[in-house]
Each structure stands twice: as C-alpha cells, then as structure tokens.
N, CA, C and O of each residue as an XYZ file, in Angstrom:
696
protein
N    -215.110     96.831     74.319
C    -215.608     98.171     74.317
C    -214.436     99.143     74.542
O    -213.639     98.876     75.441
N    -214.279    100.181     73.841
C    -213.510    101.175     73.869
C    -213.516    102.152     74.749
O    -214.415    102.956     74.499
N    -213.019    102.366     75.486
C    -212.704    103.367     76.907
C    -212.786    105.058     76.449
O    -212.492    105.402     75.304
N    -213.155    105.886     77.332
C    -213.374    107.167     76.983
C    -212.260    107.549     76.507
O    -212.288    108.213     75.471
N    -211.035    107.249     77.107
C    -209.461    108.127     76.805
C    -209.255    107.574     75.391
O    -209.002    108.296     74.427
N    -209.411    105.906     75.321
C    -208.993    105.784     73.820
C    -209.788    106.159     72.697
O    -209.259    106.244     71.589
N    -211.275    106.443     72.902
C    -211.740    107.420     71.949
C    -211.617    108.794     71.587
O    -211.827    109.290     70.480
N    -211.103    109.588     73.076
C    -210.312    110.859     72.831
C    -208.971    110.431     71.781
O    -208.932    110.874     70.633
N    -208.128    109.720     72.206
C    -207.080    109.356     71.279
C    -207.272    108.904     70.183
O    -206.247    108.964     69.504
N    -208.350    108.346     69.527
C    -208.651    108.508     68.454
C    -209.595    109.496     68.044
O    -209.797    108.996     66.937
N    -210.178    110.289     68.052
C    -210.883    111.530     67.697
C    -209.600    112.599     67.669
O    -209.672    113.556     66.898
N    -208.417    112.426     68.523
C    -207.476    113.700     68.624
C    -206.926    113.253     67.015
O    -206.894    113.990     66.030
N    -206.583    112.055     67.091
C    -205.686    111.547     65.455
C    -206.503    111.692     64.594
O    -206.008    112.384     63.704
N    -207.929    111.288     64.280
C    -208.705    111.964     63.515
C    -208.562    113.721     62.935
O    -208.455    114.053     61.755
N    -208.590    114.453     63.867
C    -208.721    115.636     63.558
C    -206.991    116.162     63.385
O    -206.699    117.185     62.766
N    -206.276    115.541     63.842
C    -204.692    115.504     63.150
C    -204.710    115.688     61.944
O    -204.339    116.663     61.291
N    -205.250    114.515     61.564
C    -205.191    113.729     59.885
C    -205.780    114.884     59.251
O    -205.099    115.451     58.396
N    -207.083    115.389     59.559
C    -207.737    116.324     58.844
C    -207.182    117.963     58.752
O    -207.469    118.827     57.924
N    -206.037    118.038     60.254
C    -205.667    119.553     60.174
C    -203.794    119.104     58.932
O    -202.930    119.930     58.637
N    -203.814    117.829     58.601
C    -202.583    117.489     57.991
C    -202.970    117.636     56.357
O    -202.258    118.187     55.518
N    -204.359    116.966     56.104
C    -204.959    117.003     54.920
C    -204.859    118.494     54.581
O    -204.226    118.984     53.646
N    -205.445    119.003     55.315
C    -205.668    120.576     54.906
C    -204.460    122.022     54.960
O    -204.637    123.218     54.727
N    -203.153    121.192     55.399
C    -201.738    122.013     55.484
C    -201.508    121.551     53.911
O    -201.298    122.281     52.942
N    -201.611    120.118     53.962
C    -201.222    119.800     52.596
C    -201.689    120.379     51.230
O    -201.157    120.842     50.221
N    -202.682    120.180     51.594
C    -204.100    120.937     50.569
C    -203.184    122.631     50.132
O    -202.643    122.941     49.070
N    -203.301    123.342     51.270
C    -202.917    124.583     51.322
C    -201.660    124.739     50.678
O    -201.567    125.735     49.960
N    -200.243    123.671     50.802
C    -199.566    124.157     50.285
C    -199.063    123.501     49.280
O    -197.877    123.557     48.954
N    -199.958    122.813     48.701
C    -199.912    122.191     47.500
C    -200.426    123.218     46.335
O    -199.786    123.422     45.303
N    -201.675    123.834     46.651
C    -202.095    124.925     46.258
C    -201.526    126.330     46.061
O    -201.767    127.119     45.147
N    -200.852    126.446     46.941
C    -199.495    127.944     46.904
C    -198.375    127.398     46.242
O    -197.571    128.250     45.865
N    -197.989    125.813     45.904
C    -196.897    125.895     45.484
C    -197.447    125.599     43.595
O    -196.773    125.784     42.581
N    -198.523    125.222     43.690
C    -198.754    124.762     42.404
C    -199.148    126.174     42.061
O    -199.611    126.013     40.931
N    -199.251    127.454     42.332
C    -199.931    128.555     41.831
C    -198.344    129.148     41.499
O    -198.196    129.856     40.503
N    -197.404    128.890     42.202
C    -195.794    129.413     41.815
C    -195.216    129.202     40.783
O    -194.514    129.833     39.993
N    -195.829    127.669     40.957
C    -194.576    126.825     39.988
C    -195.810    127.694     38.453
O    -195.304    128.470     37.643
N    -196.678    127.482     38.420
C    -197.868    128.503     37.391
C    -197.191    129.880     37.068
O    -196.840    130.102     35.909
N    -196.965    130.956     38.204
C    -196.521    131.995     37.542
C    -195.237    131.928     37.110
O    -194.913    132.750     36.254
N    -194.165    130.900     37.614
C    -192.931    131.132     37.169
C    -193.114    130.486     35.879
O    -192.114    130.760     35.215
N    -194.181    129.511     34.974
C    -194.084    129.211     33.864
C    -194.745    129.956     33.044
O    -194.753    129.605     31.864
N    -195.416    131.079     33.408
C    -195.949    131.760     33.032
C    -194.765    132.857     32.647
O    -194.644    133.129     31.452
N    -194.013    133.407     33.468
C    -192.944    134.403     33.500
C    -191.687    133.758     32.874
O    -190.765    134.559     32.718
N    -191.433    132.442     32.466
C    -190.355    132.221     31.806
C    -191.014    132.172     30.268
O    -190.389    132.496     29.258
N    -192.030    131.829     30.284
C    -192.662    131.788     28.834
C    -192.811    133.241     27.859
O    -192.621    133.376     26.651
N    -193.314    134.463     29.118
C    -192.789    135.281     29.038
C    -191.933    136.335     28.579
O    -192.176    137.445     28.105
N    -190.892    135.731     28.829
C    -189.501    135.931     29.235
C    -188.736    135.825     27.645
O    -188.084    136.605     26.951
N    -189.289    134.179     27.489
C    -188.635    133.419     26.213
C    -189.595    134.085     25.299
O    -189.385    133.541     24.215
N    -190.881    135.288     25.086
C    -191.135    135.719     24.033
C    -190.158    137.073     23.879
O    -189.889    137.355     22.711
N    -189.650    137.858     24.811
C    -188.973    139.161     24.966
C    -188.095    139.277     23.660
O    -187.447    138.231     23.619
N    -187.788    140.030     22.620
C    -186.997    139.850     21.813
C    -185.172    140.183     22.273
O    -184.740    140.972     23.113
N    -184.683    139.575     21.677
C    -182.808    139.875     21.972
C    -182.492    140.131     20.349
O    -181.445    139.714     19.852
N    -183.274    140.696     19.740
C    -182.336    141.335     18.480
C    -181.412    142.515     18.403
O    -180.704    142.776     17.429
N    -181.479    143.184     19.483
C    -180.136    143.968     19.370
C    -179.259    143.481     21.330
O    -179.684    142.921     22.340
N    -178.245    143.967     21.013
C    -177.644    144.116     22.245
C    -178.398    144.399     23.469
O    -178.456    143.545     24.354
N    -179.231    146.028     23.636
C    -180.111    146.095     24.758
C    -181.291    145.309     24.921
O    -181.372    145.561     26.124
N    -182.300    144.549     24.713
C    -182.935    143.903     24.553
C    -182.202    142.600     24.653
O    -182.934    141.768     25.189
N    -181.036    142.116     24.338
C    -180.317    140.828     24.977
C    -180.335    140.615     26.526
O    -180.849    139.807     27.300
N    -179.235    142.132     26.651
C    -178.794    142.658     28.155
C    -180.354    142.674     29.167
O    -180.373    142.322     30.347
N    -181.362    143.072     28.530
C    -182.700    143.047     29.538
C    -183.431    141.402     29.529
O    -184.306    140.920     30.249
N    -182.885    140.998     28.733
C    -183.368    139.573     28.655
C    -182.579    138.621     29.821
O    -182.945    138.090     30.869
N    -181.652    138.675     29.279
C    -180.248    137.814     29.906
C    -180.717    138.831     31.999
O    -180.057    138.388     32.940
N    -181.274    139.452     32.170
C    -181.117    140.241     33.498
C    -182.180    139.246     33.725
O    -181.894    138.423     34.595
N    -183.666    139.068     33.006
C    -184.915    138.788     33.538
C    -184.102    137.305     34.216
O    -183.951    136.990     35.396
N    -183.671    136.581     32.940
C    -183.728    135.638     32.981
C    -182.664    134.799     34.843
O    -182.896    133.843     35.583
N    -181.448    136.009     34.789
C    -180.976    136.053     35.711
C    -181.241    136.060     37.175
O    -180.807    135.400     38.119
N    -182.439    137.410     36.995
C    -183.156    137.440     37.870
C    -184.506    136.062     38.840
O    -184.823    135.897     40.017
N    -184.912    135.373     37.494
C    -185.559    133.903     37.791
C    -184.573    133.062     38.496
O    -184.560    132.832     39.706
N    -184.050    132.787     37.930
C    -182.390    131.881     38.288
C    -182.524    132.166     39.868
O    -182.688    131.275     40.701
N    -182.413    133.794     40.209
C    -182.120    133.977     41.374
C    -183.540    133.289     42.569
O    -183.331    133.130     43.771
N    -184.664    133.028     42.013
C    -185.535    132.901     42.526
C    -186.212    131.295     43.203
O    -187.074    130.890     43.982
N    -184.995    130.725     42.158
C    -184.908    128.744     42.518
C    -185.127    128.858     43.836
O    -186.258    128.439     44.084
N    -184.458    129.306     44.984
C    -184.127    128.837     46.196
C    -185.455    128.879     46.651
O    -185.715    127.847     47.270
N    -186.534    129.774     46.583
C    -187.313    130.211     47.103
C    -188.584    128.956     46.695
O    -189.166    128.291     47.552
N    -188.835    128.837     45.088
C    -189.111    127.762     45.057
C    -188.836    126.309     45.036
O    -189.648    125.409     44.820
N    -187.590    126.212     45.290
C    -187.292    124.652     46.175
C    -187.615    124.904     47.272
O    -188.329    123.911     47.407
N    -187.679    125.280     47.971
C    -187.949    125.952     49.519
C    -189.696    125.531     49.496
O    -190.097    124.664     50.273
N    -190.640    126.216     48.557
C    -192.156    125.592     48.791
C    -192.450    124.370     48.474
O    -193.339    123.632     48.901
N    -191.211    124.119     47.281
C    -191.402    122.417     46.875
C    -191.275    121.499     47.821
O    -192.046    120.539     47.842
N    -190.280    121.651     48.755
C    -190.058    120.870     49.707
C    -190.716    121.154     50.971
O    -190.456    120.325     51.844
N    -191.546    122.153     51.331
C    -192.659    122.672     52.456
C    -193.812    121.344     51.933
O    -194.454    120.618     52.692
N    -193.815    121.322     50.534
C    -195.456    120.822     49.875
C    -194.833    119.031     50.210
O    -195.662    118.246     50.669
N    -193.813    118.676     50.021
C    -193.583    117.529     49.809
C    -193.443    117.045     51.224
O    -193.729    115.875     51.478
N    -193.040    117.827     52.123
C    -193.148    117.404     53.687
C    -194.428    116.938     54.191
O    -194.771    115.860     54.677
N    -195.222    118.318     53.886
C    -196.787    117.842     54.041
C    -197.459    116.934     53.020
O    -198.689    116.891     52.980
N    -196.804    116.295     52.295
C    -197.600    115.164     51.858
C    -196.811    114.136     52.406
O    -197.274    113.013     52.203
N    -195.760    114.182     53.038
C    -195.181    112.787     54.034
C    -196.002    112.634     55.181
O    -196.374    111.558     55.649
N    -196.298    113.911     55.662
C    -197.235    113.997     57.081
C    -198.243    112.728     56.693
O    -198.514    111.963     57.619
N    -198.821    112.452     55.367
C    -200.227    112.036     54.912
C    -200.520    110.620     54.768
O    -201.541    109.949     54.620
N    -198.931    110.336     54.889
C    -198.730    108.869     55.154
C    -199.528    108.168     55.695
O    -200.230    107.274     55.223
N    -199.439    108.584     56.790
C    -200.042    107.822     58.266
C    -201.189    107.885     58.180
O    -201.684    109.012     58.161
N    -201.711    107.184     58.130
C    -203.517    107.096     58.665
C    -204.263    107.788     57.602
O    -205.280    108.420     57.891
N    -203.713    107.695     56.065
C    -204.383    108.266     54.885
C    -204.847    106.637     54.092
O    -204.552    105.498     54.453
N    -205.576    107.054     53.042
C    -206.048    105.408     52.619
C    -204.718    105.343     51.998
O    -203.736    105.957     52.414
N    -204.745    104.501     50.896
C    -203.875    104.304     49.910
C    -204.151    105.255     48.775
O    -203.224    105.737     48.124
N    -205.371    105.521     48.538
C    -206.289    106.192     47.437
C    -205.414    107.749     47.480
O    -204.590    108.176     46.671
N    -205.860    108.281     48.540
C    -205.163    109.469     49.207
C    -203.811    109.533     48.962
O    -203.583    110.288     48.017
N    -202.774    109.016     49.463
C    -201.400    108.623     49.359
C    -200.823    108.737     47.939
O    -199.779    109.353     47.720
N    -201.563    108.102     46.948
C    -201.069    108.004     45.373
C    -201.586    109.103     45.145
O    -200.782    109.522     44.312
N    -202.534    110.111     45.290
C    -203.212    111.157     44.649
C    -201.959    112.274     45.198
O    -201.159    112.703     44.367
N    -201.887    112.610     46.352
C    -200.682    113.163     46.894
C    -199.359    112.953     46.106
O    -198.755    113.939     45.684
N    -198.762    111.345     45.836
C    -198.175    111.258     45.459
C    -197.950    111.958     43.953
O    -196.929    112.504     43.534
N    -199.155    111.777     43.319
C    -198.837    111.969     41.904
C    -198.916    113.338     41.974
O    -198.382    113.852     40.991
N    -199.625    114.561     43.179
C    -199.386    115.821     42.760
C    -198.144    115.956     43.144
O    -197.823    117.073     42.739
N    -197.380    115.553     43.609
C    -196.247    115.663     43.877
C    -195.247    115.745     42.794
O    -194.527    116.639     42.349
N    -195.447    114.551     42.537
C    -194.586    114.234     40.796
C    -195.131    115.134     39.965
O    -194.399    115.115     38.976
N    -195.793    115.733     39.831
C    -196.412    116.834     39.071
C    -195.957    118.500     38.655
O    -195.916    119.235     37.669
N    -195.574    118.527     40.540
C    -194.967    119.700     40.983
C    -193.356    119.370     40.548
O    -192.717    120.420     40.472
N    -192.867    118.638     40.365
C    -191.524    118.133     40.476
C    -191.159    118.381     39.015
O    -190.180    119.041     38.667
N    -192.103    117.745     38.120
C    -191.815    117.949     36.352
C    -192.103    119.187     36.190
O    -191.448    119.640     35.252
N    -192.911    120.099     36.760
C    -193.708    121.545     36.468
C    -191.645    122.362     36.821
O    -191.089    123.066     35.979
N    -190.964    121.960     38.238
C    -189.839    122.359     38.818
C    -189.335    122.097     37.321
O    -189.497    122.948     36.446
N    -188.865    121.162     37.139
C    -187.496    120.471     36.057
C    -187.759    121.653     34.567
O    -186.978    122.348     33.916
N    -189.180    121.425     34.500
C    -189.484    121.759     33.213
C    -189.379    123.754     33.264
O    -189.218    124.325     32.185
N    -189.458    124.366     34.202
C    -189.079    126.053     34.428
C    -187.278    125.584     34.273
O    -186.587    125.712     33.262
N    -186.925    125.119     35.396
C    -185.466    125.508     35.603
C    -184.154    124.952     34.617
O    -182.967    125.274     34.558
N    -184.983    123.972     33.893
C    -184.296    123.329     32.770
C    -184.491    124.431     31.386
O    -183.632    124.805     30.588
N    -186.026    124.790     31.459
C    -185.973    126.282     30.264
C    -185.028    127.049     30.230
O    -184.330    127.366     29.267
N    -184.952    127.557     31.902
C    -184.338    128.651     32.169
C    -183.058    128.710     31.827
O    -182.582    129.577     31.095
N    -182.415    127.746     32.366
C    -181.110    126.864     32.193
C    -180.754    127.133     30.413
O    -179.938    127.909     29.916
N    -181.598    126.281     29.813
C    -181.493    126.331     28.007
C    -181.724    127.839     27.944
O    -180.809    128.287     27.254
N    -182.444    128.728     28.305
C    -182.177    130.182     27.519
C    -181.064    130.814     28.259
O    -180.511    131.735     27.658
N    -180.545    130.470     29.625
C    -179.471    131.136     29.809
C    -178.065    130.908     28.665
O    -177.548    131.782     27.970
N    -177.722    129.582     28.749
C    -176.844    128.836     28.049
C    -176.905    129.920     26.577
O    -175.927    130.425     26.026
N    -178.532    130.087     26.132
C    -178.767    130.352     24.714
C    -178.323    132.099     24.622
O    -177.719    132.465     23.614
N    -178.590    132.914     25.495
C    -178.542    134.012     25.750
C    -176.844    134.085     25.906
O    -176.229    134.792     25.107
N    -176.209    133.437     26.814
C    -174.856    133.499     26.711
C    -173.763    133.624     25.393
O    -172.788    134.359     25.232
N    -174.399    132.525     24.492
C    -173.817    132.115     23.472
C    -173.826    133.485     22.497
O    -172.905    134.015     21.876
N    -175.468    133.897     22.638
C    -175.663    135.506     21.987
C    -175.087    136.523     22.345
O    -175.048    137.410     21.493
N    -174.625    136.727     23.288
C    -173.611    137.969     23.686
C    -172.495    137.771     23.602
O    -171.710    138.702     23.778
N    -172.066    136.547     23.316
C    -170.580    135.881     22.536
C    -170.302    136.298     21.536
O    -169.264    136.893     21.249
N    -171.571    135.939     20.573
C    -171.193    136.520     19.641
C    -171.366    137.691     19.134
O    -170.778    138.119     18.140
N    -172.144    138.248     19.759
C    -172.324    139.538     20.193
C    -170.870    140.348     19.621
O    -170.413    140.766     18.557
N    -170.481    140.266     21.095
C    -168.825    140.615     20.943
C    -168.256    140.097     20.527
O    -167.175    140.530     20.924
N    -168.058    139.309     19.874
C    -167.042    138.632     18.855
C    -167.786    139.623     17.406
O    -166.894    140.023     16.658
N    -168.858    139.932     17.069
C    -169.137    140.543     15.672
C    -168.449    141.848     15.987
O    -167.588    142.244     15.202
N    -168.832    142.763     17.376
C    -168.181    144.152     17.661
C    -166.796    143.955     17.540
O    -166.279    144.869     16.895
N    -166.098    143.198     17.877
C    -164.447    143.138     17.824
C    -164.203    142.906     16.462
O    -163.112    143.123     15.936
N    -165.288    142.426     15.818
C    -164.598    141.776     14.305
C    -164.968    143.566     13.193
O    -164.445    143.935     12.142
N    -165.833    144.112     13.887
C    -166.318    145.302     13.420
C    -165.478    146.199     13.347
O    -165.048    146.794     12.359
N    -165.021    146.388     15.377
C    -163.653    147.099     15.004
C    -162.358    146.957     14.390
O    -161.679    147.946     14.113
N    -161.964    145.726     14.153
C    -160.983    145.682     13.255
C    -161.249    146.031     12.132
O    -160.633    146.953     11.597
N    -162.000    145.522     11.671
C    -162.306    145.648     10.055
C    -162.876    147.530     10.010
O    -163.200    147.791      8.852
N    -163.020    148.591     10.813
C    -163.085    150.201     10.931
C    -161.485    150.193     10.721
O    -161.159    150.418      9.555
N    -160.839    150.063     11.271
C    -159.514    149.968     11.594
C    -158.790    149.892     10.171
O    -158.267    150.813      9.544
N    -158.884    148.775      9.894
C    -158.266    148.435      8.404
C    -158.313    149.221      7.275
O    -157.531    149.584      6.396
N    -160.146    149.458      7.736
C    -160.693    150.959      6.724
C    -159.798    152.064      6.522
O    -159.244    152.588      5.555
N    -159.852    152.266      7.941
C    -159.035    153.683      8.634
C    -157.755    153.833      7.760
O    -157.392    154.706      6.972
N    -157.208    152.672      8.181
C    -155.504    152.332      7.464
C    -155.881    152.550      6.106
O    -155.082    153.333      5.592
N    -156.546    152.273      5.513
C    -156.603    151.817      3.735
C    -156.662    153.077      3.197
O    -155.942    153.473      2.281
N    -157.723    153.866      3.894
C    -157.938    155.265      3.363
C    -157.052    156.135      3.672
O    -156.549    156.996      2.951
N    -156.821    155.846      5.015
C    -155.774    157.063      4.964
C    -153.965    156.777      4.531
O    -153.079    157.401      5.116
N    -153.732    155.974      3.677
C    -152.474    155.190      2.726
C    -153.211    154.952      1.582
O    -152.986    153.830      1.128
N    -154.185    155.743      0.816
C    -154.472    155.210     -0.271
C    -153.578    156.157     -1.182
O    -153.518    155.777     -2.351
N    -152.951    157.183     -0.914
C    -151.746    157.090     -1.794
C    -151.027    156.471     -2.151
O    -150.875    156.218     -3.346
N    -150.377    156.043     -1.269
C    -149.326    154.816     -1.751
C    -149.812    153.230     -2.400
O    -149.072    152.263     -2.583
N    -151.106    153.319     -2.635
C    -151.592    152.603     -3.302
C    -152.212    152.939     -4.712
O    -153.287    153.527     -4.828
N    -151.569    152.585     -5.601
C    -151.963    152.707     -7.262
C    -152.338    151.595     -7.867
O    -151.608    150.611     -7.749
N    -153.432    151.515     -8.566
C    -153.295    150.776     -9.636
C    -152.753    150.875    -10.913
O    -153.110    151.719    -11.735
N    -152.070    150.200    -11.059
C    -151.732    150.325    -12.702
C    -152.341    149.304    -14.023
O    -153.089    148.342    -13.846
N    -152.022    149.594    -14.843
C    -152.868    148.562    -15.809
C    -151.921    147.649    -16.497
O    -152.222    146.728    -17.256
N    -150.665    148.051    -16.104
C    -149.465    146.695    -17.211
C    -148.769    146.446    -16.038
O    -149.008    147.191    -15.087
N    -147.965    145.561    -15.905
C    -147.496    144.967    -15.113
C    -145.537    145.587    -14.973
O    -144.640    145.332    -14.169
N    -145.612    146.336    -16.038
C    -144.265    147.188    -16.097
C    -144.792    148.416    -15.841
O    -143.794    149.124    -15.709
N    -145.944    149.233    -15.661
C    -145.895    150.468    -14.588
C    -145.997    149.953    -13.293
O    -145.806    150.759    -12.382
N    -146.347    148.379    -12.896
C    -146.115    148.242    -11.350
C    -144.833    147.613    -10.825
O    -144.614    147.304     -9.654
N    -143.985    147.463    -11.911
C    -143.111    147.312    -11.056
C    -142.227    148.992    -11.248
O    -141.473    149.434    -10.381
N    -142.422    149.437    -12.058
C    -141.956    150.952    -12.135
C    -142.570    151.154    -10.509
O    -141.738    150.769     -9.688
N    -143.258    151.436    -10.174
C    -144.580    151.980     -9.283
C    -144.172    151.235     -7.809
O    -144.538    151.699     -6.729
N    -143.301    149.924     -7.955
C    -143.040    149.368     -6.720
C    -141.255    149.871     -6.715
O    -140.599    150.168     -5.717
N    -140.869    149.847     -7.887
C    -139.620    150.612     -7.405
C    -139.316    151.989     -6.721
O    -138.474    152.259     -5.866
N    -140.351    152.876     -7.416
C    -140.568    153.920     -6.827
C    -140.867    154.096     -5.127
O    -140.340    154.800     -4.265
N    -141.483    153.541     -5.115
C    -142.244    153.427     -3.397
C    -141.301    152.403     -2.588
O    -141.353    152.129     -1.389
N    -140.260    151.823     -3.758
C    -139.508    150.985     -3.004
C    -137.990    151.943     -2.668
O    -137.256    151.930     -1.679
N    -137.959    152.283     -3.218
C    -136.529    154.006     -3.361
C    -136.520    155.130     -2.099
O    -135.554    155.720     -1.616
N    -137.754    155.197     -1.793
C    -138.597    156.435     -1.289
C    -137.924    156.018      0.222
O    -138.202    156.676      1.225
C-alpha cells in the first residue's frame, strides 16, 4: 500500500508532466505560428519585383532585414525544443515521437525560410553586380559617344582608298 507522502509525490509529478505538456503545447504553437509568418513574408518577399535598381535596393533591404531576424527565431526554436526534452520523462512513447516529429517539422519549416532567404540573398547580390557592371559599361560607352562626336571632324570618310590616304596625310602633317 502506498503511503500518503508517496501519493503526494506522485500526484505533484503528475501535474508536472501536465504543466510540461502544456509549456510545450504553448510553445510549439508560437513557434510554429513564426516559423508560418516568416514563410509567409519570405514568399512575399520573393514575389516583390527587382526590375529596376529601386525595387532591387527595397528587396535586397526586406530580405536583409529577415536575415536580421534568424536570432530571434533560433531563439523560439530552441525554447520549443527544450520543452519537448522536458517531455521525456514520464511521457508514453506515443507522446515522445509526436513531439519528436513536431520538432523535425519546425526544423525543415527553419532550413527551408533561411536556406530561401540565403538563395535570394546570394540571387539579389549577383543582381546588383550586374547592376553596376551594366552602369559602368553604360558610362563608358556615353563617354566614347562623347569622344566620337565631339572629334567627328577629324573623322572622314572617303570612298577610294587614295583620298584616305590623302586624308591621313593631311591629319597626319597637321
């Protein structure tokens, strides 16, 4: 027969288990509603257009801005994954794998935002590369313009090949 104290000690672990179930519950639920809006907001994000420069620059910020926001959700990932270690103890097995697998759940939901994010940063980078690489190739080629037109005197065509060298002696004399 079981003694009054050791049925307090088990009724106290009982209601443990149940205030552990229900931390877990809770922040399995706040973290699975995160990891939701941040796939919601990178999806988002990845419809925003980058066809010109400003619209890159506001893209490449959002996207920056997510980036900045990892810490916060590794931070609930690992609140949610603590409280499903709590669940260990004195949970069935049934319990334990169900935990487990929301776990793994939350973990691919993690990989699958920060790995997007990751691929449109990379992708966004590459676009403002070339970005500026087309503006630099732009200004040279204004430049060249510039030069061509303003020396298009000294440029003639001729139609026989003895008014150009007449035409290169000349400009070659000068």
């Amino acid at each position: 027969m079981l003694t009054r104290a050791a049925l307090q000690d088990i009724v106290k672990k009982a209601q443990q288990h149940v205030q552990d179930h229900k931390e877990y519950q809770q922040q399995y639920s706040r973290c699975l509603k995160e990891m939701q809006n941040a796939k919601t907001k990178l999806d988002r994000i990845a419809r925003l257009s980058s066809g010109n420069r400003d619209d890159l620059a506001k893209k490449s910020a959002a996207v920056k801005d997510m980036l900045g926001q990892r810490a916060g959700l590794t931070n609930l990932a690992n609140t949610c994954v603590q409280a499903g270690e709590a669940l260990q103890s004195g949970s069935s097995p049934a319990v334990c794998d169900l935990a487990q697998s929301q776990i793994q759940q939350l973990q691919q939901m993690y990989d699958e935002i920060f790995d997007g994010l990751s691929a449109l940063d990379r992708s966004l980078q590459s676009m403002a590369f070339l970005w500026n690489e087309y503006q630099d190739a732009l200004k040279r080629m204004r430049t060249f313009l510039d030069y061509i037109a303003n020396h298009s005197e000294m440029i003639r065509l001729e139609p026989s090949l003895e008014k150009k060298r007449a035409s290169a002696r000349q400009a070659h004399s000068r």
